[in-house]
Structures are given as C-alpha cells and as structure tokens.
N, C-alpha and C positions, 0 to 999 in steps of 0.2 A: 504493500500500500504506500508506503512513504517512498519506494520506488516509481511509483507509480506518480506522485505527487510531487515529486523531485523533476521527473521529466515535463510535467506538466507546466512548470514554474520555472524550467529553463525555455522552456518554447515559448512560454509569454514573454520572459524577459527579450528573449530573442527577436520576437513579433516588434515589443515597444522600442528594443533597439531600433530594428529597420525603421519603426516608424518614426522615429525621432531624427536620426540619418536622414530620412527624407523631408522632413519637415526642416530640419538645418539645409541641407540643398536647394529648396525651394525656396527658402525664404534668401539663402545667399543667390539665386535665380532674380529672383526676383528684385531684389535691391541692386545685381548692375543693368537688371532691364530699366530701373526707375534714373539710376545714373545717367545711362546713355540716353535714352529720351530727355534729359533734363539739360545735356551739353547741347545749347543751339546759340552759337554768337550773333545768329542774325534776329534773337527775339527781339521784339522793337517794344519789349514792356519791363524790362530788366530795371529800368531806375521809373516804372509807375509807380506814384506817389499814391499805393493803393492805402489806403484808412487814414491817411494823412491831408484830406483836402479842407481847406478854410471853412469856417461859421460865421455867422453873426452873432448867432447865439444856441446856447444848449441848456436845456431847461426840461425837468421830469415832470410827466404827468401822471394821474393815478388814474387807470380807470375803472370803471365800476366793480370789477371782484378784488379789489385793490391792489391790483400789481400794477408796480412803476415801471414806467416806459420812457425809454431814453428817447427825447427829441434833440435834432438839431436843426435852424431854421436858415435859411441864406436868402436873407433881402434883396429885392430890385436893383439893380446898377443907382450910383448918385447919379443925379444928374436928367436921369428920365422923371421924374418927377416935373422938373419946370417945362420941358415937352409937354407935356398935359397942362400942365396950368398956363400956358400958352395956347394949346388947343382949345381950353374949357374956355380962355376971354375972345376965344375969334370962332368958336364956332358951338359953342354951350357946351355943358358936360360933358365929355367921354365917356367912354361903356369901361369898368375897372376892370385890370387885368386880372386874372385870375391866377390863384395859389395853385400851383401843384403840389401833390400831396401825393409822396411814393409808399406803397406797401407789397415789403419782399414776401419771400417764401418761407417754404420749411427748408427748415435745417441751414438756412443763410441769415444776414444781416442786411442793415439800408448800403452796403457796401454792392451788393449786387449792382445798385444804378450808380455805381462808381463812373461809368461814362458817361453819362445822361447828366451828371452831377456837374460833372467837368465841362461839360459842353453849355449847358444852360446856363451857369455862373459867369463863365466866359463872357455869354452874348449879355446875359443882367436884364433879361426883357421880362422876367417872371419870378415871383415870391416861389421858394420852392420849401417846402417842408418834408424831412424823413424823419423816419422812428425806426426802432426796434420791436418785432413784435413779443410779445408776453412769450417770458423763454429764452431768446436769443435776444445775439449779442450784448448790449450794456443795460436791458431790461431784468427786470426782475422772475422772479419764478411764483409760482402759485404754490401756495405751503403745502397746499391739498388737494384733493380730486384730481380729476381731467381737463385740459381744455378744450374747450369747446365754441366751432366754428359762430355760435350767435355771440361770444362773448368775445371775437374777434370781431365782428361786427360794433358791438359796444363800443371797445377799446379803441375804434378809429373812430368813433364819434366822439369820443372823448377829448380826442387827437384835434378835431376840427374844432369842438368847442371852445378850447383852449389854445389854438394856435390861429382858427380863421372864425372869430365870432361872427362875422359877417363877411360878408362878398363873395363871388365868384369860384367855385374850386372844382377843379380837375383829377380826376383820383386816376391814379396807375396803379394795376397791380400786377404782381406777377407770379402766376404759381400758383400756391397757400393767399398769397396778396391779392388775387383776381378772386378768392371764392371767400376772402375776407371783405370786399368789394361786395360782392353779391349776397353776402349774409346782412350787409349794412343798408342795400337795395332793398331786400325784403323787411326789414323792421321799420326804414325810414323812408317808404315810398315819394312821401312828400318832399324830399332833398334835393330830388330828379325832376330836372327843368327849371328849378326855384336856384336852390344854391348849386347845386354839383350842374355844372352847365357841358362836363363832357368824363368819357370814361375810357380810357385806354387798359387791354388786360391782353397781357402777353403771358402766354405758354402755360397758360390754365384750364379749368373747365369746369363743368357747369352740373356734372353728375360723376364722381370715380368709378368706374366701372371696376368690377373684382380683379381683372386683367393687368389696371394701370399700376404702376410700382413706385410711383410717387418719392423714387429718389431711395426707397429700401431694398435691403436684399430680398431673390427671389423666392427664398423661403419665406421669408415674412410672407411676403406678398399675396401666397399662397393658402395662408392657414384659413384667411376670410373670415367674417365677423362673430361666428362663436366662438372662437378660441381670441378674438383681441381681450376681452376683460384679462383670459389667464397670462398672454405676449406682457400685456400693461403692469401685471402684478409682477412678472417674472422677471422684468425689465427693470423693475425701483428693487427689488431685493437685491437683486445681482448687478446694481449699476456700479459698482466698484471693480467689480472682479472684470465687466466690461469696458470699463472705462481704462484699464490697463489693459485687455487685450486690441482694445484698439489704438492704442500707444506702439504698442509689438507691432499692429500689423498698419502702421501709417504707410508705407511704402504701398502696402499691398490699396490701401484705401485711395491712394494717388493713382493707383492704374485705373481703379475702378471709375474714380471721380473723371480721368481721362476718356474710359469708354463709356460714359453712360449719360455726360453732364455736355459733350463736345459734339456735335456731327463732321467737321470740316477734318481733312486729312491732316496731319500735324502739326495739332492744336499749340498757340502760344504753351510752353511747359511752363511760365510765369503765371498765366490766366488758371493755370490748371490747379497749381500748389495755392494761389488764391483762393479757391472755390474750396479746393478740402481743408483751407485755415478757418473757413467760414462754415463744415460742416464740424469739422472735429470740434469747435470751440461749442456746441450746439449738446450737450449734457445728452446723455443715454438717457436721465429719467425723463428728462423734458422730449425726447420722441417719444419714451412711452404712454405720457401721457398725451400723445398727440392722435395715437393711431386709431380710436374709434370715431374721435370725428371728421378725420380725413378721409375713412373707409367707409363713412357714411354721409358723407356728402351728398344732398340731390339738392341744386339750387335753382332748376333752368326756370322755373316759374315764377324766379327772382327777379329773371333778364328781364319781365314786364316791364319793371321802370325804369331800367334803362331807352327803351322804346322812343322814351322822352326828350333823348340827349342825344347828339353825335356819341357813335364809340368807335373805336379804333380797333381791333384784333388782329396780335403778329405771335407766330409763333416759328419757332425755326420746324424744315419739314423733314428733319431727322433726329425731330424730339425722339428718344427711346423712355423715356420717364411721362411724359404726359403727350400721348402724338397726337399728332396734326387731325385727325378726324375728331378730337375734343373741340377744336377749335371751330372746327367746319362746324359742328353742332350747334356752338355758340351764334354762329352766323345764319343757322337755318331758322333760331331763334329771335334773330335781329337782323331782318333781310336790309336794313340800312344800312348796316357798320362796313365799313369798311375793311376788306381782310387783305391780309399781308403773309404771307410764307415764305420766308425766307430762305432760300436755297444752303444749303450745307453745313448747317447749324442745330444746334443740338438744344437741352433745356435753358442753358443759362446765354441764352440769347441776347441779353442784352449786355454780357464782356465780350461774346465771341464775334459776332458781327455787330459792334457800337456805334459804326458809322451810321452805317442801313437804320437801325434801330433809330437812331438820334435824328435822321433824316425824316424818317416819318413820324416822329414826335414832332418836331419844329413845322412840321407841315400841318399838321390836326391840329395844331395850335394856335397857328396863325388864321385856320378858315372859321377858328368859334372865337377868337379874340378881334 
C-alpha cells in the first residue's frame, strides 16, 4: 500500500513539475512576445502626455448612493467670450454654447477621451467637463452592494447639476458611458430637447446580449446570469488573491488588452500599455460588483428621448468587445442619428483612430451649436 502511494505521489509530483516547467516557459514566452511588440521607434505617442493634461479646475461630487466622483472641468478659451458680447450688441443674444460632458466605460477612466480632450482644449470653443465613474479611476467605491446601471444614470445627473446648472449640454458616452447615457434618458426624459441638446455614444449598446464580453474573459462571459450573484461573491472574497494574480500575469493582460481593445494591424504599443494602466488600476471587487448590471442591460426603449436630439453613433467595425451590429441596432432605433464605423478599429476607438473620432465630434458640434 504505501508502495503503492509512494508511486502515486511521485507521479503527481512529476505531473506539477511539468506543469510548472511549462507555466515558467510560457510565461518566459510570453514576456519576450510583450518585449518585442513593445520595441517600435517609430511610435508617434512615446512622450503622450497621457493623465497629465491641464484643468481649470477639479472638484468632487457626491452622488446620490454617496460615492464621490472625481471631476475635472476645462473652461472656454479667454477671449471668446467678448466675440459674443460683441455679437449679443450687433445682432441680440447668441444661442450658449454648450458643455460637453464625457462618460467613459468599464474598467477605464475620463483618460479614454484623452484625445478628444487635447483637441477641444486646443480649439477652447466648448466648456468640456469629465468624471470618473463610481469605481474607477480617482472616484470612490461603494462600501456595499452592486452597482447598478440606474444609479449611473443618477450619478451623471449629479454631475450636471453640479457642474452645468443651467445651459446647453452635450453628453458622450462611451461603452459602460453610452448605457450610463441611456439609463439617464430613461429616468430624465424631460433633459432631451430642453437641456441635453445633443448625444454622441461610441462603441456601446442598447441591450448586452449573452454573446457580448464587455471587455471580460470568455469564461466569465459564459457563465450568464444565474451564476453572476455567485462570479460577484467569488470575486470580493478572492479579490486579493486576484489582485496578485493579475500582477503575475500583467504581461499576459497586455496581449490581451492588444487583441481584444485594438482592430488596426500594429497597434501604437504606447496606446496599448495605456489602456491596460486604465484596466489594471480598475479593482477586481469593483468588476465584480459590476457584472449583473452590465449582463442585464436592456435600455433600447430609453433611445425614445433621445429621438429629441441630434445623436451621433461611431463605433470602430472591428469592435471584438461590443461589435458593430450593437451599434446598427442603436440606429434602427434612431433612424436620424447619424452613424459612423470606422474602419480598422477596435473598442477603445476613441485612442486608436482620435483623428477620425475628433473629426466627427467637431462636426456634430458645430451643426447643433
């Protein structure tokens, strides 16, 4: 017997040796795969001054389940002010230009519209306001429960009440930020047409289908809505022991975030280590309490009051996280918006092709201002 049990327990050993042998090989595979994609002298984003762009100012808000939300606001250009107050005495009042107001996704920051940010501040023709949604980036966390998609809707009213009490605003969203958008459509119908005079929502959608993978692994994605309570519990017990394995496997989450975040053949590797500084920074518990009301999204009966507004729809058409027929849907829902698909771009559409993107933001802009 103890013969018997002696052989048994060198074969295991033997088994976890190989396995660990290859788990060391793979992962040493894989860290000079991340190497050599990473050497490119001709990246043109090497000195992006990525989280580093100017304020006016930065100021928290609370919103209603009381998590504090990092805003930061970037004023009009000087100087366009006395243009209007020259227009207002030779031809009466001017129409005010309107606030834009950006809201990212999951598992990112307001750094997503890091060129949208750079570009608009540039020109100074628009008040532009960003946040952090509840969870990410410089926001707070919710002590307890889930969050939940109405209470994202909340939190950008809070946003507006406190940064655009009045006038004109423009909401973007993108992602998690387009269905936080439509969660704010359906509670404050009355916004649309009144205040919110227009709606841009890139590379989101209007119902998750069981299919979409919203930026998680494809097990996750997999398990579908009876099993998220136990994924949610499993996810806050073990957020530590996760939180070091995805330390280990940062390398590994750089390839991922390359094939899954990018469409265009070889992607900036600057844009790319961006995008996963902006998911890693994003807590294991804060997805898990994300994942039942992402996985149960249905909001198309939101887009009614949008109907109200100009909107804009772009999404790159080699989203692999939310694809392009999300988008179409949105549009079969809003035969007026204008849609946009952008060739060779993947989720985070607004680093990888920023020109294009910015190009037809400054144009939706100029036809409602």
């Amino acid at each position: 017997m103890r013969a018997v049990l002696r052989r048994r327990a060198e074969l295991i050993g033997a088994v976890l040796g190989v396995a660990a042998a290859g788990a060391a090989a793979g992962i040493a595979v894989e860290r000079a795969v991340v190497r050599h994609l990473r050497r490119n002298p001709a990246d043109p984003y090497t000195a992006e001054p990525f989280d580093r762009l100017p304020y006016d100012e930065a100021r928290t808000v609370t919103a209603a389940d009381g998590t504090d939300l990092h805003v930061e606001i970037v004023e009009r250009a000087e100087g366009l002010e006395l243009d209007a107050d020259f227009a207002d005495r030779l031809l009466g009042a001017p129409p005010a230009e309107p606030t834009v107001v950006f809201v990212h996704g999951f598992c990112l920051d307001m750094g997503t519209f890091h060129f949208q940010r750079k570009e608009l501040t540039r020109r100074g023709d628009y008040r532009l306001v960003f946040y952090d949604q509840p969870g990410h980036g410089r926001s707070g966390r919710l002590e307890s429960g889930e969050y939940d998609l109405a209470d994202l809707g909340r939190a950008l009213r809070a946003v507006l009440d406190d940064t655009v009490p009045e006038g004109p605003v423009v909401l973007v969203g993108h992602s998690m930020g387009g269905m936080a958008v439509m969660a704010f459509a359906e509670q404050f119908p009355e916004w649309f047409g009144d205040r919110v005079v227009g709606t841009v929502l890139i590379s989101t959608s209007g119902s998750l289908l069981a299919e979409t993978k919203i930026g998680l692994p494809a097990l996750v994605a997999r398990l579908g809505a009876p099993l998220l309570p136990l994924v949610h519990v499993g996810a806050r017990r073990a957020s530590p022991v996760l939180e070091r394995a995805r330390v280990a496997t940062s390398d590994l989450a750089w390839l991922l975030t390359r094939r899954y975040g990018f469409g265009a053949p070889g992607p900036s590797p600057t844009l790319i280590s961006y995008v996963e500084q902006m998911n890693s920074r994003t807590s294991v518990d804060t997805v898990g309490r994300y994942l039942r009301t992402l996985y149960t999204h249905a909001r198309y009966p939101a887009l009614a009051a949008l109907r109200t507004t100009p909107t804009l729809v772009i999404v790159g058409d080699k989203d692999m996280i939310i694809p392009l027929t999300h988008s179409e849907e949105i549009v079969r829902y809003l035969p007026d918006a204008e849609f946009v698909a952008i060739p060779d771009s993947g989720h985070v559409v607004t680093l990888e092709h920023a020109d294009v993107v910015n190009e037809h933001l400054i144009e939706f802009l100029g036809k409602i201002t």
